[in-house]
C-alpha positions in Angstrom: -9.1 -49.3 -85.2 -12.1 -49.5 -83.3 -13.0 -48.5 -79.7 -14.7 -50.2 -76.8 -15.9 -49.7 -73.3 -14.4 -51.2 -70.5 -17.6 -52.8 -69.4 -19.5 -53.4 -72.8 -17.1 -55.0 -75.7 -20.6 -55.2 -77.9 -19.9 -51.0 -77.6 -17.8 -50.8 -80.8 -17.2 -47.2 -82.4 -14.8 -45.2 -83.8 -12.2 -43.1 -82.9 -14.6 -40.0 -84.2 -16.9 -41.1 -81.8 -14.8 -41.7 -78.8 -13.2 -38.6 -78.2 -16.2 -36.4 -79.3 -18.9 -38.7 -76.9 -15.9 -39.4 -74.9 -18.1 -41.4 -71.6 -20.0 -44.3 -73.0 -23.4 -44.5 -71.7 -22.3 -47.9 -69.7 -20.2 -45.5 -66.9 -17.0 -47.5 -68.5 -14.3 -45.9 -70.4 -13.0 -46.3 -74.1 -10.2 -48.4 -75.2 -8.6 -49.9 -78.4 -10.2 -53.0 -78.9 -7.6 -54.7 -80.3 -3.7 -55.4 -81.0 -2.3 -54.0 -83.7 1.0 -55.8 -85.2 3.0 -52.5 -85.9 6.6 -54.4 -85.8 7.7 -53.6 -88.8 7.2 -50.1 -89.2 9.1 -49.9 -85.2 12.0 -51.6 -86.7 12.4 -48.8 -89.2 12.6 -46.1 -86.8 15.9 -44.5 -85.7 17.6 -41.7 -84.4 16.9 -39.7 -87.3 12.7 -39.8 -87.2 11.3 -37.2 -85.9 8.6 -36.9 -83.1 6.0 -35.3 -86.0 6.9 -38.4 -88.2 6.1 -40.9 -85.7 2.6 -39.3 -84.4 1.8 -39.1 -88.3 2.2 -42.7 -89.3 0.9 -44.3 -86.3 -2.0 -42.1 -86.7 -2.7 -43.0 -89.8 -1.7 -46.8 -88.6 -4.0 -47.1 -85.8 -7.2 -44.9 -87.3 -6.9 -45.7 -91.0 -10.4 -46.0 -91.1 -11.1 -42.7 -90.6 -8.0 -40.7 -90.6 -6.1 -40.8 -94.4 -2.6 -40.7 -94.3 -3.1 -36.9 -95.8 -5.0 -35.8 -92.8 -2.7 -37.6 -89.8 0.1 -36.0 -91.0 -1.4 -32.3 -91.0 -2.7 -33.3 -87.3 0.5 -34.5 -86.4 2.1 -31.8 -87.8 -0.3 -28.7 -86.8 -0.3 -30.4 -82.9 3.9 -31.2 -82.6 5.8 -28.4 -83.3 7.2 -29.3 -80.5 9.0 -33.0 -79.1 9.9 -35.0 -76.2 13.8 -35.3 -75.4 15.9 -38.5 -74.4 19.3 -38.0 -73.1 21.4 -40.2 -71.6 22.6 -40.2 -68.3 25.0 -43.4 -67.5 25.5 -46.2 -69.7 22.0 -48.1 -68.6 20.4 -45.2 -67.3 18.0 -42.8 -69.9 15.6 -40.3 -69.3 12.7 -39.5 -71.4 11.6 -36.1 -70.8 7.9 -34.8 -71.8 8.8 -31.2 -71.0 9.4 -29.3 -73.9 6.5 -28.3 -74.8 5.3 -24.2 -74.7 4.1 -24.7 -71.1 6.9 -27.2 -69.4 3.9 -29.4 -68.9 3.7 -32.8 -69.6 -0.1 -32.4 -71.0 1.1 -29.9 -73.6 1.4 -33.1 -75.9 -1.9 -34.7 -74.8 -3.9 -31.2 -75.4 -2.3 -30.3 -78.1 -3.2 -33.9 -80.2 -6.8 -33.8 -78.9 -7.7 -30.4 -79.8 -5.8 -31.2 -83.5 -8.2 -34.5 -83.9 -11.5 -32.9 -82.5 -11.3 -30.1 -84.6 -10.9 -31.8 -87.7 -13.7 -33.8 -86.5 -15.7 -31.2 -86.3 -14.8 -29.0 -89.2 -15.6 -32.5 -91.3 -19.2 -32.6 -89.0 -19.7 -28.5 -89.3 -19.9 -29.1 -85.5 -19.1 -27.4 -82.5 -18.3 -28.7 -79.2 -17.0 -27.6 -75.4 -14.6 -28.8 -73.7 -15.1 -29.2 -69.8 -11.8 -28.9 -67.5 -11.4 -28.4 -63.8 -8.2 -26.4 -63.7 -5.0 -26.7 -61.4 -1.5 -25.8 -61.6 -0.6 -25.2 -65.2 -3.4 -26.9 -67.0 -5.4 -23.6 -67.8 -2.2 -22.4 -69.7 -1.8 -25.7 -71.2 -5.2 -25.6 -72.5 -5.0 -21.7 -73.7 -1.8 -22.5 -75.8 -3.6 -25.6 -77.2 -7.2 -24.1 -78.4 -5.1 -21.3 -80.4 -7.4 -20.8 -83.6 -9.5 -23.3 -83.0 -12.6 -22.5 -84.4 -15.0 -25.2 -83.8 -14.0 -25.5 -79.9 -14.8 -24.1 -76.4 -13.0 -24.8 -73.7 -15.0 -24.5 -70.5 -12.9 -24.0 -67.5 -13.9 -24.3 -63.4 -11.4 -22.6 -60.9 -12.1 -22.8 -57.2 -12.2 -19.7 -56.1 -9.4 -17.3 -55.4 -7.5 -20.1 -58.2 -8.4 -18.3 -61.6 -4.9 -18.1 -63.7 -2.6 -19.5 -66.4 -4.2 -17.4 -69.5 -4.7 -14.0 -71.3 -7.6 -11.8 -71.5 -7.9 -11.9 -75.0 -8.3 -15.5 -75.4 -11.6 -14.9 -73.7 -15.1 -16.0 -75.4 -15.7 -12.1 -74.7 -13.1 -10.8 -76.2 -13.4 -13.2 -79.4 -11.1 -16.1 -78.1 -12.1 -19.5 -77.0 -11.6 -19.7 -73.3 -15.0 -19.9 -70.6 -13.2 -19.4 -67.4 -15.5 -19.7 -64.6 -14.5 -19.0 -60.9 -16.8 -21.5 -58.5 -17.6 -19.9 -55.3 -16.3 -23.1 -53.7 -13.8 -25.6 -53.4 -11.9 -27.9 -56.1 -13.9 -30.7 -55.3 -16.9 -28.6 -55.9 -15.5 -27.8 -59.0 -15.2 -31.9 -60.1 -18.7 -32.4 -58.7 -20.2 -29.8 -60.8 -18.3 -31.9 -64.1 -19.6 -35.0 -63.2 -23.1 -33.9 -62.7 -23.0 -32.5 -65.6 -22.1 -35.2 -67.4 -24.6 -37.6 -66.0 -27.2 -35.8 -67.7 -26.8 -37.4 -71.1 -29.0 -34.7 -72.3 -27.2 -31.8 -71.6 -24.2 -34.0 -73.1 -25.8 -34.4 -76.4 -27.1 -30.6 -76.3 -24.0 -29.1 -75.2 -21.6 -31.3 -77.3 -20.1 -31.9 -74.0 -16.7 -33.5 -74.2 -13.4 -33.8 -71.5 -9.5 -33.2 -71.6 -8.6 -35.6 -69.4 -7.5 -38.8 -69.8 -11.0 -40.2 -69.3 -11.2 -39.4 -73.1 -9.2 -41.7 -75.3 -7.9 -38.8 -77.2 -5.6 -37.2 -74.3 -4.7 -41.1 -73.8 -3.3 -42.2 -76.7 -0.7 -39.9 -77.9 1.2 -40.8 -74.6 1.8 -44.2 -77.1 3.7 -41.7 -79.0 6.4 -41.1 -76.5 7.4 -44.8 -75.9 7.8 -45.3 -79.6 9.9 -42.2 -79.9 12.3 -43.4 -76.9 13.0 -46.8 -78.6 14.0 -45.2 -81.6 16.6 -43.4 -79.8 17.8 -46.1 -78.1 17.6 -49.2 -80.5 21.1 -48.2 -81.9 22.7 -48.1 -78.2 21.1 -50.7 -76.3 21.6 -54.4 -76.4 19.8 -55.6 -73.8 16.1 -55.4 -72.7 14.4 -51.9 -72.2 12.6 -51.1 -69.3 10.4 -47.8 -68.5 10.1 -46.6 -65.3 7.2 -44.5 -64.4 5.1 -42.7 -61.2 1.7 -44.9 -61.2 -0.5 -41.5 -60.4 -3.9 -41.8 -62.4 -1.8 -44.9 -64.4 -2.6 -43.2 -67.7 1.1 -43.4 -68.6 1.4 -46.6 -67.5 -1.8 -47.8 -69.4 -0.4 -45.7 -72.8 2.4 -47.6 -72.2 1.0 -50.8 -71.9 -1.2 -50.1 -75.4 2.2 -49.6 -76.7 3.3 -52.6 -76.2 -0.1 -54.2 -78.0 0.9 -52.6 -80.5 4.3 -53.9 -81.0 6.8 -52.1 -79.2 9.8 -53.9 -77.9 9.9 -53.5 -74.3 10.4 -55.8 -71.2 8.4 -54.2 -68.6 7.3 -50.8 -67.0 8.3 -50.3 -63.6 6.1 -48.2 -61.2 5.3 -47.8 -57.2 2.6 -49.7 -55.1 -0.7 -48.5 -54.7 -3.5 -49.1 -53.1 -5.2 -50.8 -55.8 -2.0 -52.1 -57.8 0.2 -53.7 -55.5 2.1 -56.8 -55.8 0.8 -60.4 -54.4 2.3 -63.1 -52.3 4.9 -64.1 -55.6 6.1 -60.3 -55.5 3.9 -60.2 -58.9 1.8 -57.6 -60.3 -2.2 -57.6 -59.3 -5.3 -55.4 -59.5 -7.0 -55.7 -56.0 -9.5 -53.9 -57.7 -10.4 -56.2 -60.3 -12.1 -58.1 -57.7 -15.0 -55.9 -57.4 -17.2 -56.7 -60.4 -18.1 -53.8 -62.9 -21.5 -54.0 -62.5 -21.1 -53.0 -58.6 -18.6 -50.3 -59.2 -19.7 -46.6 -59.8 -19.8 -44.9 -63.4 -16.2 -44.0 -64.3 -15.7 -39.9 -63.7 -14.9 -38.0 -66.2 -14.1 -34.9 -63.8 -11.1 -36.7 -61.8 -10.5 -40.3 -64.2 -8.1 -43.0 -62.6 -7.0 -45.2 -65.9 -7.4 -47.8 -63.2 -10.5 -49.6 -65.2 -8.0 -49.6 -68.3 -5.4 -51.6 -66.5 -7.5 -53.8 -65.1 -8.9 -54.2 -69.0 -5.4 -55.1 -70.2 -4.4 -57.4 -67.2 -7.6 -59.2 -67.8 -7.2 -59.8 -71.5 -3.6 -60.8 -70.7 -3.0 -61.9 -67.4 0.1 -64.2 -67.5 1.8 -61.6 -69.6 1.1 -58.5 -67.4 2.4 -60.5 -64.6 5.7 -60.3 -66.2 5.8 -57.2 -67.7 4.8 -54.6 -65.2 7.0 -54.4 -62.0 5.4 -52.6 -59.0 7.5 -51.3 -56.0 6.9 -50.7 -52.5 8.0 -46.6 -52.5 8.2 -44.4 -49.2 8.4 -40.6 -48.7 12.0 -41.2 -47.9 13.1 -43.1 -50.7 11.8 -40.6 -52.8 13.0 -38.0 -51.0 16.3 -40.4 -51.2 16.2 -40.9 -54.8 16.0 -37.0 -55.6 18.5 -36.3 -53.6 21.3 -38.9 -55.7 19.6 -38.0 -59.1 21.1 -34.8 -58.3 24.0 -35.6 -56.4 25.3 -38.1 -59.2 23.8 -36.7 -62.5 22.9 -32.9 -61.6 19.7 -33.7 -62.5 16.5 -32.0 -60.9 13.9 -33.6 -61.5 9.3 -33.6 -60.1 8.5 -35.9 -57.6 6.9 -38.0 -59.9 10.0 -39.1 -61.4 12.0 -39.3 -58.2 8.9 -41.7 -57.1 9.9 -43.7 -60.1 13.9 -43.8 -59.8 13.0 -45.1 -56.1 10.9 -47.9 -57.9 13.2 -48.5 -60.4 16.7 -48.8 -57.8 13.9 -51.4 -56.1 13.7 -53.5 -58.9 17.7 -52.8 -60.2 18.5 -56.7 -59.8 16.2 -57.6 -63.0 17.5 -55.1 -64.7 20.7 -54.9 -64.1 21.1 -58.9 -64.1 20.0 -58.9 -67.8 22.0 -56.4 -69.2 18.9 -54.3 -69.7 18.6 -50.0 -69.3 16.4 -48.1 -67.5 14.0 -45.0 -69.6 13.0 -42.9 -66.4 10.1 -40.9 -67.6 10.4 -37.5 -66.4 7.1 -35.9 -67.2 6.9 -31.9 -65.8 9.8 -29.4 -65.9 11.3 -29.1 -62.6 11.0 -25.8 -62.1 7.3 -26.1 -61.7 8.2 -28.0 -58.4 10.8 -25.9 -57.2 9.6 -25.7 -53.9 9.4 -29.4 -53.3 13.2 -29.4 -55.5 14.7 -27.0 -52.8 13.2 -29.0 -49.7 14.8 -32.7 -51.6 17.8 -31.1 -52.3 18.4 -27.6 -51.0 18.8 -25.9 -54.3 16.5 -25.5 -57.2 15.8 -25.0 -61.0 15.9 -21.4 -62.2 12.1 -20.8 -64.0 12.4 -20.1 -67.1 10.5 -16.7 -68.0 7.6 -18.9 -69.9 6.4 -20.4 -67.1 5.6 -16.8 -65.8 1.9 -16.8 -66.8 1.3 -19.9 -64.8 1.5 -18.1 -61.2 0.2 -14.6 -61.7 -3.9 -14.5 -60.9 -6.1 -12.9 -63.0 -9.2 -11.1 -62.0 -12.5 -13.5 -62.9 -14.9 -11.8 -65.2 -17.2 -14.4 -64.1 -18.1 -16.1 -60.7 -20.9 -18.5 -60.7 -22.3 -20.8 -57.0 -21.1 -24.2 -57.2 -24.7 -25.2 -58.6 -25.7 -26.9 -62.3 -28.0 -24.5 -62.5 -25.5 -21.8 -63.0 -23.1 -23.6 -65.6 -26.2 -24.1 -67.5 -27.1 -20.5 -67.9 -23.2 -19.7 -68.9 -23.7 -22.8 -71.8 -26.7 -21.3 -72.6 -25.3 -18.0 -73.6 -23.2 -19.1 -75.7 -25.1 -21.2 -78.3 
């Protein structure tokens, strides 16, 4: 499979390329260029296939050109030790649950697959690269437990200040680990200015071997495919009727994953998600991009600091409008509703569950009619463990999750060893020191 940019489909490159030189020079964002018919393999899949088995082969299915069958299951197997859950709830009514992994964070499966692909990449190069990440809430840990014995990455990670947390001492550049953590004298959005200036000198880039773990890289995008396919093999055996996702829209990287998915042969009638400002539904109740509108030449290069997947979606809609029209399902969601739709989860099912998931049950009881009418079931996609939200939990329902003694690490500070002014300047000196 090949890659593309979002505003230059003459930009064709491989997957190698895409996640290493993750922003293409353009200001878009990469994408898979194509469809790939997959069908067959899906229709094998049940119960019994594992999480690891399914990463492998579609791996190797999707980046046969670079990635032998050999090498995609050592990636798949060295990244997923660990494996989303499904578990069902009423007899239409699923959840898929990307919590499991060493942190309770749904990015331990996007990490964990990127760092896998980049350092084989790199070891097969005799490269070396950094990774650039503006850390909040559990990411830092995320990233920690992901870069273990990696040799051929650096993880370079901004705190605002008073922030720095979520990993050990020893995994420290200066103690012989992997881990830059810089605290920036300054705010969080300092932090994302400092990343995107640094990326918009292709220079430093290309010195540097400068890459993200976001989603703005394809590599942290794409294994979120993974997850869909590994729902519909649990549920092919028990469901009749159609199969619908329902998802928060946040950055729409989920919702985008999903949608590749589907290009590539998944069985699914739609993904249901809450308005936004920029996906909203027009005057038929139908999905639209009111951003589309603006042409890409006008818009500002995508950033890799804070990515919205938003250019994505609006790549997919364009390349198949009549089809997205009727396979994703916006909904109008309020505060209340999902303060409403917390509230039942747990009344109902005992289920606690993030605010992002609440925000898509309210979506998904707004759009029950279609669903319902067809005989279809619902996969609510419950990305972070509740118990890193227990605050909001308590406040929705007046009780909350016990946290489990892992997630520990992720609120405890620990005392920067370096502190630089929110200033270029200063992140170049720290990159400098260590090449």
């Amino acid at each position: 499979m090949k890659f593309t940019s979002t505003r230059d489909k003459n930009r064709r490159v491989g997957f190698s390329t895409a996640i290493t030189s993750c922003m293409p020079p353009d200001g878009g964002l990469y994408a898979p260029a194509g469809e790939e018919n997959l069908r067959n393999w899906i229709l094998y899949l049940n119960d019994k296939t594992s999480f690891q088995s399914i990463a492998a082969t579609l791996t190797s299915a999707l980046i046969w050109d670079e990635f032998s069958p050999i090498i995609s299951e050592a990636i798949a197997v060295k990244a997923f030790p660990f494996s989303p859950v499904v578990r069902q709830l009423d007899s239409s009514l699923y959840v898929l649950e990307l919590f499991h992994g060493p942190t309770g964070f749904h990015k331990d499966f996007g990490f964990s697959y990127l760092f896998a692909c980049l350092e084989y990449v790199l070891l097969m190069k005799g490269e070396k690269a950094v990774v650039a990440a503006v850390c909040t809430g559990a990411d830092s840990t995320s990233i920690a437990h992901a870069l273990k014995d990696k040799k051929h990455l650096t993880a370079l990670l901004l705190f605002p200040e008073g922030e720095t947390k979520g990993f050990d001492e020893s995994d420290c550049v200066w103690k012989g680990g992997n881990l830059l953590p810089l605290e920036v004298k300054g705010s969080l959005d300092d932090c994302y200015r400092l990343v995107k200036e640094l990326f918009s000198r292709r220079d430093y880039v290309e010195k540097y071997g400068l890459t993200v773990a976001n989603t703005a890289n394809i590599g942290r995008l794409l294994p979120q495919t993974f997850f869909y396919m590994y729902a519909f093999s649990r549920l092919k055996s028990n469901v009749c009727g159609p199969i619908y996702y329902a998802l928060e829209a946040e950055n729409y990287g989920d919702l985008a994953s999903g949608l590749y998915g589907w290009r590539f042969s998944l069985p699914v009638h739609g993904f249901i998600t809450n308005c936004t400002s920029d996906l909203t539904v027009d005057g038929s109740n139908r999905a639209e991009v009111t951003d589309a509108m603006i042409p890409l030449t006008e818009r500002a290069v995508a950033n890799p600091a804070h990515p919205s997947n938003l250019e994505r979606l609006e790549d997919i809609f364009i390349a198949n409008p009549a089809v997205m029209k009727g396979l994703v399902f916006p909904a109008k969601v309020t505060a209340e509703d999902i303060e409403g739709a917390a509230k039942e989860l747990f009344m109902k099912y005992g289920e606690f569950v993030e605010p992002g998931a609440a925000c898509a049950y309210a979506a998904a009881q707004k759009s029950g009619e279609l669903i319902y009418a067809e005989n279809g079931a619902i996969v609510l996609v419950v990305r972070d463990h509740p118990a890193l939200f227990a605050d909001q939990i308590r406040l929705y329902c007046g009780e909350e999750p016990k946290i489990p003694e892992r997630f520990e690490k992720n609120k405890y500070p620990v005392v920067p060893q370096k502190s630089i002014l929110p200033q270029l300047t200063e992140i170049i000196a720290v990159l400098d020191g260590i090449k």
